[in-house]
N, C-alpha and C positions, 0 to 999 in steps of 0.2 A: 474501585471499578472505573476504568476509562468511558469519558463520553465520548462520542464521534462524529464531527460535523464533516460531509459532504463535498465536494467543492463541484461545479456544474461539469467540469471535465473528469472526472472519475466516476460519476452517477455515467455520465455518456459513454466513457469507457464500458463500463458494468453492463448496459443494456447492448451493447456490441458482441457480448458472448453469449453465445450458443447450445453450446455445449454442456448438458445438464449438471454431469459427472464434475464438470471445471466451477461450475457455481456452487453446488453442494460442498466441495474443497475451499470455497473462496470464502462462506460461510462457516465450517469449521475452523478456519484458519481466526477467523475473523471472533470470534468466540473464544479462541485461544488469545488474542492481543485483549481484549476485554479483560480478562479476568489476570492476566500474569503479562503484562508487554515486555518482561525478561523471559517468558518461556522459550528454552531452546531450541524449542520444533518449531520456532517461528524463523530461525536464525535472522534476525534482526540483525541491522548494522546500519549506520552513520554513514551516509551519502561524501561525497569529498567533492572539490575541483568548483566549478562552477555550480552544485547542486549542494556545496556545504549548508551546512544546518536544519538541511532536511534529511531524512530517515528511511529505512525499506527494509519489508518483510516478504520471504517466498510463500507463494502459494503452493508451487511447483517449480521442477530445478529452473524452469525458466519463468514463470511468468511471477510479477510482483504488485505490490503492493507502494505506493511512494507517497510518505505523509510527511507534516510537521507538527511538532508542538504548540498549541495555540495557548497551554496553562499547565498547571504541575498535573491536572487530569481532564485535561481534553486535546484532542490530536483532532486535524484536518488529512481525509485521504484527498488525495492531490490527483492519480492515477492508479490506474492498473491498468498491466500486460506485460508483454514480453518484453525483455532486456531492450532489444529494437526500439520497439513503441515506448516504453518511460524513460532510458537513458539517449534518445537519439542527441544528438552533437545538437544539431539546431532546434530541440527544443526547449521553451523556456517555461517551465512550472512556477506556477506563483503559488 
């Protein structure tokens, strides 16, 4: 089982939404990376470019998840949102 640390701009992201139907999604999805972080319904993949060595999981076709490995089972979420808001050009995720 994966453990999950937080990081201050993803908790801020998270209290940013709304929308019940998109939390409820964000919490199953999030239950599904817990228990299997290869499960397919998460389609998971490996970040590239300037974001190398960080990771992302869809919640929905657009909105993500952006984490990294902190240890062989604990991951840091870094952000969530839309493609926009985690991959912009000028921003820099630590």
């Amino acid at each position: 089982m994966i453990k999950i640390v937080r990081s201050g701009e993803y908790t801020q992201n998270l209290l940013e939404i709304s929308d019940n139907q998109l939390l409820d999604k964000v919490q199953y999805q999030v239950n599904l990376f817990i228990v299997n972080t290869e499960d397919t319904r998460l389609r998971s993949h490996a970040l590239r470019k300037r974001m190398k060595g960080k990771f992302a999981f869809s919640i929905t076709s657009d909105v993500r998840i952006v984490y990294e490995w902190l240890g062989k089972n604990t991951v840091r979420f870094l952000a969530i949102g839309g493609h926009k808001k985690v991959y912009a050009k000028n921003k820099e995720i630590e």
